[in-house]
C-alpha positions as CSV (number, residue, x, y, z in Angstrom):
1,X,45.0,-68.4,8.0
2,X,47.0,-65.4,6.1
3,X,43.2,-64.1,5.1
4,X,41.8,-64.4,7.9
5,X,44.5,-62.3,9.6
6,X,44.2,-59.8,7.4
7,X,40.1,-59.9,7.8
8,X,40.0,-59.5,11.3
9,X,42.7,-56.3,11.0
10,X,40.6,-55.0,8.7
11,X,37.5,-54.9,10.7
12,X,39.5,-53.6,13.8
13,X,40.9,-50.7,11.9
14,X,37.0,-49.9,10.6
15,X,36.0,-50.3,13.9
16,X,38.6,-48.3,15.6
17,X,38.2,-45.6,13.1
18,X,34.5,-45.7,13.3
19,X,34.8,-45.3,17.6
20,X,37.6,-42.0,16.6
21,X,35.3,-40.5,14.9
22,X,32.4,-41.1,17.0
23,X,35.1,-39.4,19.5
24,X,35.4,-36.8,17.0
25,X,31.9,-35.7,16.6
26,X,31.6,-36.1,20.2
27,X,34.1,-33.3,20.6
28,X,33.0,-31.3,17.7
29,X,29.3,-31.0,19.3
30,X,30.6,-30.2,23.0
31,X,32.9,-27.7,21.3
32,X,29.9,-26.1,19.1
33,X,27.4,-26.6,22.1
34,X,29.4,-24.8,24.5
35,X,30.5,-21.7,22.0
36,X,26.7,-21.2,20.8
37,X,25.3,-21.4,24.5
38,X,28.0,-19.2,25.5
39,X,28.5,-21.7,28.9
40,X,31.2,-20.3,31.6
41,X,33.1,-22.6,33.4
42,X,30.9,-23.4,36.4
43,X,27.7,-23.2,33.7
44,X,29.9,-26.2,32.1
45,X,30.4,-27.8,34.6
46,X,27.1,-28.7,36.0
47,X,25.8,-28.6,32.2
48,X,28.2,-31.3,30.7
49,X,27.1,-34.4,32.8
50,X,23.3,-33.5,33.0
51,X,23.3,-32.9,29.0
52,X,25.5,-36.1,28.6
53,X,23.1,-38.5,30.4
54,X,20.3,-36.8,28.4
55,X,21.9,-37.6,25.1
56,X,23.2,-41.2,26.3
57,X,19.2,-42.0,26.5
58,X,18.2,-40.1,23.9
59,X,20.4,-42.3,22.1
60,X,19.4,-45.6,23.4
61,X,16.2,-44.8,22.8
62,X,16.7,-44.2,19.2
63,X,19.0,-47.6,18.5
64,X,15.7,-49.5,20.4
65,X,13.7,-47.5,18.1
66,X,15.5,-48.8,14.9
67,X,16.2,-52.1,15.8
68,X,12.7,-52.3,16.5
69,X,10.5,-50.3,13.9
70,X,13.0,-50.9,11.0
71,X,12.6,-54.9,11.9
72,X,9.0,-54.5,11.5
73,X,9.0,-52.4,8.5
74,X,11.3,-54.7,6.6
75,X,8.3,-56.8,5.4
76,X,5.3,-55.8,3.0
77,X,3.2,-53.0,5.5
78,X,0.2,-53.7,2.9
79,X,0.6,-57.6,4.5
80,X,0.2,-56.1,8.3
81,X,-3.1,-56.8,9.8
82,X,-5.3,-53.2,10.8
83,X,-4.2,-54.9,14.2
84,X,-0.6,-55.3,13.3
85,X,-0.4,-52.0,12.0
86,X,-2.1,-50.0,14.6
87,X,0.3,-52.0,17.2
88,X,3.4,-51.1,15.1
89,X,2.0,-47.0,15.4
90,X,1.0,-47.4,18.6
91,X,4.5,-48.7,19.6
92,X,6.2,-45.6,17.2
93,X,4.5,-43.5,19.7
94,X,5.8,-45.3,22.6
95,X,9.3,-44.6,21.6
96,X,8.6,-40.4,20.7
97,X,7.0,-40.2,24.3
98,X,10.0,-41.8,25.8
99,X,12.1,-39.2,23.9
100,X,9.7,-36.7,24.9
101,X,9.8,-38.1,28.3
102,X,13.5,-37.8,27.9
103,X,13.6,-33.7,27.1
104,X,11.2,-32.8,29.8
105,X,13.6,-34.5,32.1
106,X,16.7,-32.7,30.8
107,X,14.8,-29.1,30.8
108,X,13.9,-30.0,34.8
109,X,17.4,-30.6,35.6
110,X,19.1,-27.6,33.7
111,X,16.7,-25.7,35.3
112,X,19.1,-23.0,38.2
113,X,22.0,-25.1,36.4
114,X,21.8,-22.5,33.6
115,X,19.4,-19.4,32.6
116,X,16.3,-20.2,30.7
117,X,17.6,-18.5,27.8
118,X,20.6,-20.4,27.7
119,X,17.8,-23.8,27.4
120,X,16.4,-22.3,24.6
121,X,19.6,-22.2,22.7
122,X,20.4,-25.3,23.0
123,X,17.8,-26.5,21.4
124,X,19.0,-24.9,18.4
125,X,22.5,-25.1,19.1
126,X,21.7,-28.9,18.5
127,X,19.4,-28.3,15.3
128,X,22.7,-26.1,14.2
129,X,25.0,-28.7,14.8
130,X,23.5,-31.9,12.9
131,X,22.8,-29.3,10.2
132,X,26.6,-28.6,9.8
133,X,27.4,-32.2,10.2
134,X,24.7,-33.5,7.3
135,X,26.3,-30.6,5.3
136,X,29.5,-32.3,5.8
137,X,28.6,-35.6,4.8
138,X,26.9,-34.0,1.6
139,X,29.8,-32.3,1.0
140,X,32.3,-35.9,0.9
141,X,29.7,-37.9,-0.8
142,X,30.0,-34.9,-3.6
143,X,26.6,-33.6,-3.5
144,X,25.1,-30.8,-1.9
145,X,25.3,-27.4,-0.6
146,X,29.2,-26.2,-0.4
């Protein structure tokens, strides 16, 4: 009973530590999004919940994606059927237009929200941002650039 206690605290603490620093890159990238873009406070304003439903599907599309694809892949791809195969690509594709799909629908609706050139930022605002964070995560795994 004792170890079972102790299991389930354990995976509470990972899990609660896991959701902080899901927080904590959270805050990080609005932080680094909002400097590089250079958004004023009305520009926020309107910016923040458009770019935030954006990333929530972005996101939901890339979990589906995973769940799916990696499922698939986890057997021998030299065993897949031509058939199988081409429906495995053909439903890769699937998932990139959705996140294509995704982007158009995120450039519409920043569009008078904030100036064009402020859209092209973000872009690599974003590209800037995972950068710094894979960097990071070198950095603690002891590899990589310093």
């Amino acid at each position: 009973m004792k170890r079972i206690l102790i299991l389930i605290l354990l995976v509470t603490t990972g899990i609660q530590a896991q959701r902080h620093n899901n927080d904590q890159i959270e805050a990080l990238k609005t932080a680094h999004i909002t400097q590089e873009l250079d958004l004023t406070p009305e520009e926020a304003q309107k910016f923040w919940p458009i770019y935030n439903k954006f990333d929530k599907e972005q996101d939901a599309t890339r979990r589906a994606e995973r769940k799916e694809i990696s499922k698939l892949l986890r057997g021998n791809v030299e065993e897949m059927s031509d058939e199988q195969a081409k429906q495995l690509i053909d439903r890769m594709i699937d998932f990139k237009a959705t996140q294509l799909e995704h982007y158009k629908q995120l450039i519409s609706d920043l569009d008078g929200v904030i100036p064009p050139q402020k859209i092209l930022k973000l872009r690599k605002a974003e590209d800037d941002f995972r950068r710094i964070l894979m960097d990071k995560l070198r950095q603690r795994r002891g590899g990589g650039r310093p």
